[in-house]
N, C-alpha and C positions, 0 to 999 in steps of 0.2 A: 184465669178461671172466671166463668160468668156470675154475675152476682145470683143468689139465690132467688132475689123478687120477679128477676128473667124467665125461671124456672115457673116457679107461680103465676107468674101472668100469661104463661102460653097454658101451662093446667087450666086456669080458668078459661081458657078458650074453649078446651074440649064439652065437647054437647057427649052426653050420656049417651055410652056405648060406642061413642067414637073412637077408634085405636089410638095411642100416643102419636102426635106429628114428628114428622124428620127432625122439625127447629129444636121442639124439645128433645128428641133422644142426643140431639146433636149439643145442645146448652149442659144438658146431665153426663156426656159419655164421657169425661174424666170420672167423673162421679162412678161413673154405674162399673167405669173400668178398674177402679179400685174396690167395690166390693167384690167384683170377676174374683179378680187379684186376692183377697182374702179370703174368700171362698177354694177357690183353687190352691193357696198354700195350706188347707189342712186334709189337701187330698193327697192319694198315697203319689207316691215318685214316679213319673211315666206317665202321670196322665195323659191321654190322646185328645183332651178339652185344653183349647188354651183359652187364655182371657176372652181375645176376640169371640173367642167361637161361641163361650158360656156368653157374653154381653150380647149376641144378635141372636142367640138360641132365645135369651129371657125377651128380647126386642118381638120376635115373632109370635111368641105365646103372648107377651103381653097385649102385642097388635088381635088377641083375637077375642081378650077378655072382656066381658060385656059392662063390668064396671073396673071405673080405676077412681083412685083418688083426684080428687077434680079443683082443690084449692091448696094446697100444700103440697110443697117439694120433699120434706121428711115421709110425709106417710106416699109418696109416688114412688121413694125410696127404698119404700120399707115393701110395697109390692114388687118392685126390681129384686129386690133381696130374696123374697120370699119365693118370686119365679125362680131366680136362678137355684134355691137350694132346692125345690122340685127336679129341676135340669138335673141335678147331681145325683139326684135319690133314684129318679128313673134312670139315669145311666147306670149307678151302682145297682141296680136292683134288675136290669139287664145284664148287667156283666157275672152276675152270681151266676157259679154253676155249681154249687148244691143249694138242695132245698134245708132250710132251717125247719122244716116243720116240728115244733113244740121244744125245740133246740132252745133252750136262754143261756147267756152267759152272764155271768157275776162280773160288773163291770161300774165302777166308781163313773159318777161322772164328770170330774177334773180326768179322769183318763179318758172319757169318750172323747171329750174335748181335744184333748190333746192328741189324741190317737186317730182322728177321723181322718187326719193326713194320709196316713199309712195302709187304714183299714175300710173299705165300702163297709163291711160289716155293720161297724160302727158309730156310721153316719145310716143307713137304715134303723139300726138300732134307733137311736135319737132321734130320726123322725119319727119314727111308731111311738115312743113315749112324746114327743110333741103333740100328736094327735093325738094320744087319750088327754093330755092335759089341754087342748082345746074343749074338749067336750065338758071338763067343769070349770075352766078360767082361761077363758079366749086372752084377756087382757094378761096375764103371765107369759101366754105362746108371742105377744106381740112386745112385747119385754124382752124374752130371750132374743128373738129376730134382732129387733133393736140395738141392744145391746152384745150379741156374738156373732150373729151376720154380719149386719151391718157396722158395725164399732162404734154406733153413738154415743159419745159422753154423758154422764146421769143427767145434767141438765137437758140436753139433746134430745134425748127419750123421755123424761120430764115434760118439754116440749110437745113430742108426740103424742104420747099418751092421755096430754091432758093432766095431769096428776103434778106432788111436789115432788123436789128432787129425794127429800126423805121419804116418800113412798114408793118411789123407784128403786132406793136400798133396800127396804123391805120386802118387796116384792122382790127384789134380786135373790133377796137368800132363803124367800118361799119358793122360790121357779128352779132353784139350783137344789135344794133340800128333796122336793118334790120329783125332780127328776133323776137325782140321785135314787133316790127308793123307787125309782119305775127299772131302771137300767139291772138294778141288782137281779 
């Protein structure tokens, strides 16, 4: 595996709005193919996205996005992560064929969690309460990423965030409370 500073130094190469280079997706793609990989085992069974396909889907959207993170391999990460659970949301939210309109279901979120493998539903769900929970603490939406996309360790996301590793706890079990009472 390439050192992390690898990663960083070709980010700092990027000039603003310039898409990610080959060198870098190529220094990151064990990296990026293990969030694929994570993201994908909490999809249901038969998925027609494999790793690859989710890793060069998030590679093409990311090639078009006018900002990326430009010093730091965690948070270049954390936009991989977050492309790719878009990937997911717009296939799941393609593949519905009925309409939820005013539809909610009572739904714990240790079972969203757990159940987004099995269920599109329920990974729509969870993005729709991600989004109202951007609109009053961005910083909790990039918590969750962090740490359930992504799998970073509390220091790891500590790291990211800027923040201690005790207010990474805190905020874990405000962003998991909070999303719990969105889901119900």
């Amino acid at each position: 595996m390439t050192a992390p500073r690898d990663a960083t130094a070709l980010l700092a190469l990027l000039t603003p709005g310039q898409p990610p280079s080959d060198g870098l997706v190529a220094v990151l793609y064990d990296e990026l193919r293990e969030i694929a990989h994570r993201q994908l085992r909490r999809e249901r069974t038969g998925h027609t996205l494999t790793t690859t396909a989710l890793v060069h889907e998030a590679y093409l959207r990311l090639s078009n996005a006018t900002q990326l993170p430009d010093d730091n391999r965690a948070l270049f990460l954390a936009a991989a992560a977050n492309t790719m659970r878009r990937v997911l949301v717009d296939y799941a939210r393609a593949r519905s064929t009925r309409k939820r309109e005013g539809v909610k279901q009572l739904v714990e979120l240790n079972e969203a969690l757990d159940l987004v493998d099995t269920d599109s539903e329920h990974l729509v769900a969870l993005d729709e309460a991600l989004q109202a929970l951007q609109l009053s603490s961005p910083r909790l939406v990039k918590l969750v990423e962090c740490r359930f996309f992504i799998g970073l360790s509390e220091e790891e996301t500590a790291t990211v965030l800027g923040t201690s590793v005790r207010t990474v706890r805190r905020d874990w079990v405000k962003a998991k409370g909070w999303l719990a009472a969105a889901l119900r």
